[in-house]
C-alpha positions as CSV (number, residue, x, y, z in Angstrom):
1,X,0.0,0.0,0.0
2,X,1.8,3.7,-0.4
3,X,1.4,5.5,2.7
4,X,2.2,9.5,3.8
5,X,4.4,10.0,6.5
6,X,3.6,12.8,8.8
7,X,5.8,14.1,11.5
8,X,8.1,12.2,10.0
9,X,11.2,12.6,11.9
10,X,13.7,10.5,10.8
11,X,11.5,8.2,9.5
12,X,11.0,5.5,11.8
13,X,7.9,5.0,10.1
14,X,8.8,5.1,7.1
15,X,11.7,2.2,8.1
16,X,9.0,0.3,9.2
17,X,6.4,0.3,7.0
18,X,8.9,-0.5,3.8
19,X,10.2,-3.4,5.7
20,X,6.8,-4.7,5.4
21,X,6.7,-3.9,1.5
22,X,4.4,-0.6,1.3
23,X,5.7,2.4,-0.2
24,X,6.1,6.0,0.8
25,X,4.9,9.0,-1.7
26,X,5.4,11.6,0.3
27,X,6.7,13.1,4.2
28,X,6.1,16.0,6.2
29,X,8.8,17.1,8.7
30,X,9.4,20.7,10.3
31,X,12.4,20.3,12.1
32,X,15.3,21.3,9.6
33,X,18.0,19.0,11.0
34,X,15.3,15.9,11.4
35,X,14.7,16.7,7.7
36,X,18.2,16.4,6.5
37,X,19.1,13.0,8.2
38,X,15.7,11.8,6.8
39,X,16.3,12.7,3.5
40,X,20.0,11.0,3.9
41,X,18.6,7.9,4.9
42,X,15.8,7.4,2.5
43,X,15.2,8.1,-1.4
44,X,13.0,10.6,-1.6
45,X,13.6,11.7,-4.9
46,X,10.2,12.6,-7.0
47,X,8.5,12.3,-3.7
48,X,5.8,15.0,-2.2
49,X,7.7,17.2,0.4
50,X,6.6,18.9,3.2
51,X,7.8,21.4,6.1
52,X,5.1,23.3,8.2
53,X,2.3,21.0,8.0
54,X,0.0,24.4,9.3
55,X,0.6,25.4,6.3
56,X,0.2,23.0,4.1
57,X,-3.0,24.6,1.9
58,X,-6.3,21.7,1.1
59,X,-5.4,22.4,-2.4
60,X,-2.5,21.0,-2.2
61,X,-3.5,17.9,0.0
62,X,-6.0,17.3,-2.6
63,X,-3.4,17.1,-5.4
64,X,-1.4,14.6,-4.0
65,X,-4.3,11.6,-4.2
66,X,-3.9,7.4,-4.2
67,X,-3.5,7.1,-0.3
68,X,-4.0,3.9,1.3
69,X,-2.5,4.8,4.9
70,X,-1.3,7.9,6.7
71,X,1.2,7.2,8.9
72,X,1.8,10.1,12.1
73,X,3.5,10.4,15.4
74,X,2.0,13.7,16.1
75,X,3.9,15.4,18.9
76,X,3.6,13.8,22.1
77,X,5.0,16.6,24.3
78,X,1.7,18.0,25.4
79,X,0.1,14.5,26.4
80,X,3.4,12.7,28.2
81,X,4.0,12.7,32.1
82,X,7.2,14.3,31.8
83,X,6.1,17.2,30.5
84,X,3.3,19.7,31.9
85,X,0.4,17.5,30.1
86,X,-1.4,20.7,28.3
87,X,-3.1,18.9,25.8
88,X,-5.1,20.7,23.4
89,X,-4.0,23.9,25.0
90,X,-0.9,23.5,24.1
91,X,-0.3,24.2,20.3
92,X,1.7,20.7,19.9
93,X,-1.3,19.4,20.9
94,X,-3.4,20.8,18.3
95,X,-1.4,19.1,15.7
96,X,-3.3,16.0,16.0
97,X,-6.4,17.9,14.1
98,X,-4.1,18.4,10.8
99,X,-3.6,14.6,10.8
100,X,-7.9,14.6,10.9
101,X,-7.5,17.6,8.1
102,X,-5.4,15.2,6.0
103,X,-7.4,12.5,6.1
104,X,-10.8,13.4,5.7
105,X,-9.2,15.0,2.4
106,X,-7.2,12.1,1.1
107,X,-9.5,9.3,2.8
108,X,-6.9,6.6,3.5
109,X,-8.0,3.0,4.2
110,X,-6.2,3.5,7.0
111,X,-4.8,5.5,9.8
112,X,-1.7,4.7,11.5
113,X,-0.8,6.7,14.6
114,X,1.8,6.8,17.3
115,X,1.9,9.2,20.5
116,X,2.6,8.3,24.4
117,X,0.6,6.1,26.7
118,X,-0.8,8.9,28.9
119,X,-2.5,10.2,25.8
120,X,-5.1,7.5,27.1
121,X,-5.9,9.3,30.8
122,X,-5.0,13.0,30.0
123,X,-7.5,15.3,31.8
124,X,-9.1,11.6,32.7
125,X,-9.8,10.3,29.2
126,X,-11.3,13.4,27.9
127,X,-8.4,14.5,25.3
128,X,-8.5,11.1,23.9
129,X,-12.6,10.8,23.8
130,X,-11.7,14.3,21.8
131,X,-9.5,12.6,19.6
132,X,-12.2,9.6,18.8
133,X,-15.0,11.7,18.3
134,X,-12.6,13.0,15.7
135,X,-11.7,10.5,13.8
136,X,-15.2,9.4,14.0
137,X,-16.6,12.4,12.5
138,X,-14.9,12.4,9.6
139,X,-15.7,8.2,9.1
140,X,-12.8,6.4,10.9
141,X,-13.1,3.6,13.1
142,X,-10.3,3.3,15.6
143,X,-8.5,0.8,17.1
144,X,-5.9,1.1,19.8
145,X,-3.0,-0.7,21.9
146,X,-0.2,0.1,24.3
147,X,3.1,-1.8,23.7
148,X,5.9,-1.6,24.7
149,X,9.5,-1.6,23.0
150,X,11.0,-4.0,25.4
151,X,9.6,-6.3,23.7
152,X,11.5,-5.8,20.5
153,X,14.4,-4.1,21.8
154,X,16.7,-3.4,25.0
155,X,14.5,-0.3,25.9
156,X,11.6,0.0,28.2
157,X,9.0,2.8,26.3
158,X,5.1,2.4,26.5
159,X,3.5,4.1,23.2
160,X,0.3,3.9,22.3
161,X,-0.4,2.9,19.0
162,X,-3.6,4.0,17.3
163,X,-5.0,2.6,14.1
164,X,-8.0,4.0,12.3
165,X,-10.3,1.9,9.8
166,X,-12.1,4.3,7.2
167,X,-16.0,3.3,7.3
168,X,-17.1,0.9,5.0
169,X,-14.0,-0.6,3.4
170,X,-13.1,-3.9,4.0
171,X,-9.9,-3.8,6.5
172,X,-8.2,-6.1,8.7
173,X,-8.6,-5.8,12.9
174,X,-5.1,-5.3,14.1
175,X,-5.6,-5.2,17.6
176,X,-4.8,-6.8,20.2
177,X,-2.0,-8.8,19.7
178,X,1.2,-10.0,21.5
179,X,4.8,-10.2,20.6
180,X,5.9,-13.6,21.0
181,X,9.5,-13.5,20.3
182,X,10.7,-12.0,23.2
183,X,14.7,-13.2,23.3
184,X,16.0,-9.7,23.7
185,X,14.3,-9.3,27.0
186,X,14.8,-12.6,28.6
187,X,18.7,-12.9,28.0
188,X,20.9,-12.2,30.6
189,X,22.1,-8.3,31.4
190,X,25.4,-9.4,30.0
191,X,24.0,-10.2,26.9
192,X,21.6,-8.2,26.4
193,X,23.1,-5.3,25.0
194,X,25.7,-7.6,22.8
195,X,24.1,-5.7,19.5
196,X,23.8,-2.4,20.7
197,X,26.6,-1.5,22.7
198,X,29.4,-0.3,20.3
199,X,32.7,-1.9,19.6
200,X,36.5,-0.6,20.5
201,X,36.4,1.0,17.0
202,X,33.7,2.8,16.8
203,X,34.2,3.8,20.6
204,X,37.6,5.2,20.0
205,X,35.6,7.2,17.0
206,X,33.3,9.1,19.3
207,X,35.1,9.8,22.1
208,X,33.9,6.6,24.6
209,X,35.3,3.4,25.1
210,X,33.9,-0.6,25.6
211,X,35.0,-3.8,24.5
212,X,35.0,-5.6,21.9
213,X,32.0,-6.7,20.0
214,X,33.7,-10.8,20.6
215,X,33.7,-10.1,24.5
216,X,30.5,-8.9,25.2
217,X,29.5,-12.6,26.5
218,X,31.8,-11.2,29.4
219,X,30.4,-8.3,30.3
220,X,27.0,-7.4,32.2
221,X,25.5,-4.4,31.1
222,X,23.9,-1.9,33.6
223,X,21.7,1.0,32.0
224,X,21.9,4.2,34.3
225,X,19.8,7.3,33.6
226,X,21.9,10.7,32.4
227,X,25.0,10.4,34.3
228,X,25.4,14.1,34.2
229,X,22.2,14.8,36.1
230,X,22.5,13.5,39.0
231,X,19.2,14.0,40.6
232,X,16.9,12.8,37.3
233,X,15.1,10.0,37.7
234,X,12.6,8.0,35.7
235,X,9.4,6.6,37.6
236,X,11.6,7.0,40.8
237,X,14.7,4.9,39.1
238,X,18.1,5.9,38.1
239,X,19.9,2.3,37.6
240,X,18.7,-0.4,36.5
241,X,19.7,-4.2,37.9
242,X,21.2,-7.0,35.6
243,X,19.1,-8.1,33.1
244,X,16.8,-5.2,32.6
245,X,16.1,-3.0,29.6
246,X,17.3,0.7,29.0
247,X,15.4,3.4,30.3
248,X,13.3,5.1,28.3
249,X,15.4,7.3,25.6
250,X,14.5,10.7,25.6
251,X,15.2,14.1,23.1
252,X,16.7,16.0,26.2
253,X,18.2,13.3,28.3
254,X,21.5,11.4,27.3
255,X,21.5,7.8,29.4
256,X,24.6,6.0,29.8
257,X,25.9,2.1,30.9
258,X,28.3,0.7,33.4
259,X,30.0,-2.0,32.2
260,X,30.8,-4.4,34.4
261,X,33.9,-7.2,33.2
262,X,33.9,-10.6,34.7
263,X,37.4,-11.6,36.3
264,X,39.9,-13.1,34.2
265,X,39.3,-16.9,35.3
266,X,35.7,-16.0,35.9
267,X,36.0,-16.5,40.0
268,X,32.1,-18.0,39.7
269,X,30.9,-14.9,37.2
270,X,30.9,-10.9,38.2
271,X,29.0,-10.4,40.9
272,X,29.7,-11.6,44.3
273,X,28.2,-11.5,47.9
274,X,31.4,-11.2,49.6
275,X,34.6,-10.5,47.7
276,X,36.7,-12.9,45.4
277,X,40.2,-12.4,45.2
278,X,41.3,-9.3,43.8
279,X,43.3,-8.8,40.3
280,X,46.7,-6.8,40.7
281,X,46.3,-5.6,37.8
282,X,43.1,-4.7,36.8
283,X,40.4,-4.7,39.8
284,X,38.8,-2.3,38.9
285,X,37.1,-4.0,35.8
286,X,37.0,-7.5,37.4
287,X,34.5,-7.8,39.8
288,X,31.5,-6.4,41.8
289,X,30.1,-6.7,45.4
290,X,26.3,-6.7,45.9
291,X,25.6,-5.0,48.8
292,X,21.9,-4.1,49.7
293,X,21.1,-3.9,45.9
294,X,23.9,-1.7,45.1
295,X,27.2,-2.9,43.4
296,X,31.1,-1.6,44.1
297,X,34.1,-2.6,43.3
298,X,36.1,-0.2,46.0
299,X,39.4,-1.1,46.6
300,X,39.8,-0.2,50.0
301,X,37.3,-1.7,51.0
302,X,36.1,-4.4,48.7
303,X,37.5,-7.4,50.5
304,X,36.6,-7.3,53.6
305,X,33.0,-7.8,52.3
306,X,31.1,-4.9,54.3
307,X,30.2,-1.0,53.1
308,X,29.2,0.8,55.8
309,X,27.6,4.2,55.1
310,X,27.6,3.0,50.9
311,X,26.4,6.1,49.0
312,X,24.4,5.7,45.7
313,X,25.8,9.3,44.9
314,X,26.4,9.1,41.1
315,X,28.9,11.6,40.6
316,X,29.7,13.4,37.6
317,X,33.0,14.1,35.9
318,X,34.2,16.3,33.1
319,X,34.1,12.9,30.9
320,X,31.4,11.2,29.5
321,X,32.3,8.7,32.1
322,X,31.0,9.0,35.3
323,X,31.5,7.0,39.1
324,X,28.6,5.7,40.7
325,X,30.4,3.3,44.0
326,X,33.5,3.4,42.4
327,X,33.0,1.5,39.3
328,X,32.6,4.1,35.7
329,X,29.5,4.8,34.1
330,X,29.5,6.3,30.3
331,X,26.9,7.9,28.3
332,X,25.6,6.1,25.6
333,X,27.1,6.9,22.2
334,X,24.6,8.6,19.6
335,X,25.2,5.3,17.6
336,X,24.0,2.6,20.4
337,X,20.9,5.3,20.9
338,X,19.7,4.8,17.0
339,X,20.0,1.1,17.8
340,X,18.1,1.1,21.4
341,X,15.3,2.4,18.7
342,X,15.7,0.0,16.0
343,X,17.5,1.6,13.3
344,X,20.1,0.1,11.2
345,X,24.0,1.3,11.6
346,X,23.9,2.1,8.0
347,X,21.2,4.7,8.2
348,X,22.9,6.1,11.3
349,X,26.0,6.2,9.1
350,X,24.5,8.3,6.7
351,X,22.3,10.6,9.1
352,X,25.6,11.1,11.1
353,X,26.9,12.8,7.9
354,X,24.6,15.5,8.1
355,X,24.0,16.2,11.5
356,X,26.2,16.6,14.9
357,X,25.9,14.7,17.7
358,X,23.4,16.5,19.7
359,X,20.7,16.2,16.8
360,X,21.4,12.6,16.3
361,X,20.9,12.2,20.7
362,X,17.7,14.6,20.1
363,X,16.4,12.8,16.9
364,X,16.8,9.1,18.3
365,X,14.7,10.1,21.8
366,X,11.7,11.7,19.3
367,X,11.9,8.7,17.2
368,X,9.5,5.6,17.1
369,X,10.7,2.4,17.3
370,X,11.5,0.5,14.2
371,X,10.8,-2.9,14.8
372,X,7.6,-2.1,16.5
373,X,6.1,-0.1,13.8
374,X,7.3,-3.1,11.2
375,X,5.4,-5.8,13.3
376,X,2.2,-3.6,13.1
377,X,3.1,-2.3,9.3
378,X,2.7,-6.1,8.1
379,X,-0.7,-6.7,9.4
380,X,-2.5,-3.8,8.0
């Protein structure tokens, strides 16, 4: 089916929805940088480009005709928790109504739609009855789900994904459904990041530093919430234990990982309730003492087994690395952020060339995720 892509970001969507063999004819982004690592990433020669969707005339619309689906993750700012929750106040908010504008113009089978999960209770269900009556007026039945990436990917984020059915045309239910396949999240912490984290090279390239990709079956991965803020936290959490997912990427937050090596010899794996013996030479990558949920490696102190007054104090240093009970915690490269969402290294390769890294940070924490938007692309 050929489908519009609206807000389109990077295209996420877009990524998606080819992987599951229908086509794009046109996109709509306003941000300028957003723009330019789309249109390095996808062909989008002879295609209908737009900017300001506000001003996009209905003339126009009309002329661009033969629409099966219109894709959108209209801007979620004004519905999420973490921001003030406006709503329809809030001119972001508004933007959902040029998505209805669109479509009862172009009258696509279907309509796809992305935007947070507390888009469902804002101002206690009454933006989103707002946003059905809508669609409904203009003759769309709508469908709708929560899911949520860590099912596809090493990175907790609940979206709610919204699909619209245009009145009288014969179109398949979508929802519910489950993802079955859920290796990623039931591998250990170790491994879980073992395609995402990046490699010496590509470390060394952007200023941060991990093992190689052959070692990462030694290593236990341990996402941690901005390492430079200090006090942020998300849902009242600022590390993670082994074995969960990333936190949820954001456009203003940058997350990072502490990596934790298992001793040379493997001393019964990494993390210990009273201390193993020690490496002269490198300790401080070997191994880790869980005390009271919280993991050290100090070296004063490490082998006698006991912590007392152990702070959870992450503090920050000039690097991207930071020290959270003595063992280092990094940011997450731009790279290992476009994978966390789903996107291949070769279209981060070629949206890198066009953009610096704090647009390539910014664009993968407004993006959707790629794998989830494919598994819902090839049942419409």
């Amino acid at each position: 089916m050929k489908f519009l892509d609206l807000f389109a970001g990077i295209g996420g969507f877009r990524l998606g929805m080819e992987s599951a063999g229908h086509e794009c004819v046109g996109f709509c982004e306003i941000d300028k940088f957003a723009r330019a690592s789309y249109k390095a990433i996808h062909n989008t020669e002879n295609e209908v480009e737009m900017h300001d969707i506000t001003t996009v005339s209905d003339e126009f619309i009309r002329g661009i005709r033969d629409i099966d689906v219109i894709c959108g993750g209209f801007p979620c700012q004004a519905f999420s928790i973490a921001g003030k929750r406006r709503g329809f106040e809030d001119t972001r908010g508004t933007l959902f109504f040029e998505i209805a504008r669109f479509a009862s113009i172009l009258r696509p089978r279907y309509l796809f739609l992305e935007n947070v999960k507390g888009l469902l209770n804002h101002e206690g269900g009454a933006t989103f009855e707002t946003i059905l009556g809508a669609l409904d007026g203009i003759g769309y039945d709508v469908e709708w789900q929560v899911l949520n990436s860590k099912d596809y990917v090493p990175q907790n984020r609940e979206r709610v994904f919204i699909v619209g059915h245009l009145r009288g045309e014969r179109t398949r239910k979508i929802f519910p459904f489950e993802k079955n396949d859920r290796t990623l999240t039931e591998v250990q912490g170790q491994q879980i990041f073992a395609n995402t984290l990046t490699t010496r090279t590509e470390a060394q390239s952007t200023g941060t530093y991990i093992a190689e990709r052959k070692q990462y079956e030694e290593k236990i991965a341990i996402p941690v919430l901005t390492p430079d803020r200090v006090e942020k936290r998300q849902n009242g959490r600022r590390v993670k234990d082994d074995g969960e997912e990333m936190f949820t990427l954001t456009a203003q937050d940058r997350h990072g990982v502490a990596i934790l090596q298992k001793p040379r010899g493997y001393n019964e794996g990494g993390l210990h309730d009273i201390s193993p013996t020690l490496s002269s030479h490198s300790w401080h990558e070997n191994n880790l003492l869980l005390i009271g949920g919280v993991y050290t490696n100090d070296s004063q102190r490490f082998n006698r087994g006991v912590l007392p007054g152990l702070s959870r104090t992450l503090k920050a240093s000039k690097s991207d690395a930071g020290i959270y009970d003595g063992f280092k915690i990094r940011k997450l490269s731009p790279r290992e952020c476009w994978r966390l969402q789903g996107f291949p290294d070769w279209a981060f390769d070629r949206a890198k060339g066009v953009n610096s890294d704090s647009q390539l940070y910014k664009q993968a924490g407004n993006s959707v995720t790629v794998p989830v938007i494919a598994d819902i692309a090839k049942r419409l």
